[in-house]
N, C-alpha and C positions, 0 to 999 in steps of 0.2 A: 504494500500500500504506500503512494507516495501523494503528497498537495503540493503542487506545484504555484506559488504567489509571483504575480508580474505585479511589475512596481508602476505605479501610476503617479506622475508627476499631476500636481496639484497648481494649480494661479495661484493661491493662495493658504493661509494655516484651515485646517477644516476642523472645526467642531460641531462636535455629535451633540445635536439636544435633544432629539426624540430617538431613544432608545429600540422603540417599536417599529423603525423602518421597514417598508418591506423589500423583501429578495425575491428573485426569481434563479429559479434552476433551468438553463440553458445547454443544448448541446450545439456543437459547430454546426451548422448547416444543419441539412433534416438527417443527417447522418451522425452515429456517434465516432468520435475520433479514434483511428483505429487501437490505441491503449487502453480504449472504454471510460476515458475520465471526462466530466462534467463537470460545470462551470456554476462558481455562485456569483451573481453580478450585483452588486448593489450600487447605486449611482443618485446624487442629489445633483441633479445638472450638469454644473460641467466638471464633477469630481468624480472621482469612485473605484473602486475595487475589485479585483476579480479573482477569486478562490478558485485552483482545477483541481481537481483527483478523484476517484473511483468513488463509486457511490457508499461505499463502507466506509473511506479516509473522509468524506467530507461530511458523513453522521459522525463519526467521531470530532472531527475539528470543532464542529458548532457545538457538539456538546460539554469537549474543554472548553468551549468558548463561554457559555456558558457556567461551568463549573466557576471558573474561576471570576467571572465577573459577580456570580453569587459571592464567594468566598472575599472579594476586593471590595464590596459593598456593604458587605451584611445582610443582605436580601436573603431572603424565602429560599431556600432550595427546592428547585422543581425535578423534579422525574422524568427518565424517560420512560414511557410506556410504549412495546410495540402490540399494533392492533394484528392480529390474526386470525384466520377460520378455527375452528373450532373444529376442521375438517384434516387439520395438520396431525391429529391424533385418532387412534382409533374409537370406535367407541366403545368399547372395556376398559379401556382408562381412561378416558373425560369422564366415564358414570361412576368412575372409584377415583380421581385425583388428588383427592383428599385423603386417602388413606394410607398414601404410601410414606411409609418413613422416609424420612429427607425430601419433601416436596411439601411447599406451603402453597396453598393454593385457597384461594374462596370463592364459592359458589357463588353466582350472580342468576339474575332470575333466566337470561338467554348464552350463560358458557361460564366461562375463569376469570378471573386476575389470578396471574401464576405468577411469586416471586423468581426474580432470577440470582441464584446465590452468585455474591460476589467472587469468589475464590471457588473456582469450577473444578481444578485439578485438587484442590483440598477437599471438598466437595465430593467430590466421585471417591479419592480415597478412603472417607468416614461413610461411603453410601455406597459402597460397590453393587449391590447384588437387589438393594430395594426402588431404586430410580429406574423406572423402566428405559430404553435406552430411545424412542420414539421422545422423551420428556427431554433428555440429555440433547437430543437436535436440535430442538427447541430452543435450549437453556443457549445451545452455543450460538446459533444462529444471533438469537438477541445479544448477547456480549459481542458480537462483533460490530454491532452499532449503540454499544452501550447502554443497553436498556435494563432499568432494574426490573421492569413486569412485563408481563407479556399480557393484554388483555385476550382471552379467546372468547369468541362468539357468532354466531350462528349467520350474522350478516358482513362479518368482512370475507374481505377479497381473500382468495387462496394466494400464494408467492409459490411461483414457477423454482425457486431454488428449495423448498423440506417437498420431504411426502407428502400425500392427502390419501387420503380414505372418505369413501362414497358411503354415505350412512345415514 
């Protein structure tokens, strides 16, 4: 995974006073560039900035980005949650998720919030044999764009990268 920053010469100092800017995720042309990395642009006129790298490096970026703009303010820490089907598991384990030792999970009226433990390899060591391994894709999938929950349920999208099961 790499983020690749071009340096954007500015007219003038630029300060940031609404935090809540919006970005757009852009690819080169209607084509993705043939390294698969994608572009964050953020632009107030005649300034701005442009983030590239793979779609995993640049969830990760904004969410140190993030982290630590929490941590240099004192603000709220927010979460990331990834939204998932409910269909990424089979259904003999979404109907018992909660009972497996080492899987925290709560039930919601249409699937999960499944935590995702932070230390995945300590994690699996202390859980070898009770984490089904369907959960363990899951768990990794979400760490690699830094999500502490995975929400599952019954109306998101499937992702062409885990399993699915028709049920």
């Amino acid at each position: 995974m790499s983020i690749r920053l071009e340096r954007v010469e500015a007219a003038h100092d630029v300060r940031v006073l609404d935090s809540a800017e919006t970005f757009e995720i852009t690819k080169d042309a209607d084509e993705p560039e043939p390294d698969g990395t994608l572009s964050i642009i953020t632009d107030s006129g005649e300034d701005g900035i442009q983030i590239a790298g793979t779609e995993t490096a640049l969830h990760g970026w904004l969410n140190r980005a993030r982290n630590n703009l929490t941590t240099r303010t004192a603000g709220p820490r927010i979460l990331c949650v990834l939204d998932l089907s409910t269909h990424h598991l089979p259904q003999h384990i979404c109907d018992d998720l909660d009972d497996y030792s080492g899987v925290t999970a709560h039930d919601t009226e249409y699937g999960w919030l499944l935590y995702v433990p932070g230390m995945l390899t300590e994690h699996r060591v202390d859980h070898p044999d009770t984490v089904p391994e369907e959960v363990w894709q899951l768990w990794e999938y979400a760490s690699r764009f830094d999500a502490s929950y995975i929400l599952l349920h019954s109306d998101a999208d499937r992702v062409d990268a885990l399993p699915s099961w028709d049920w």
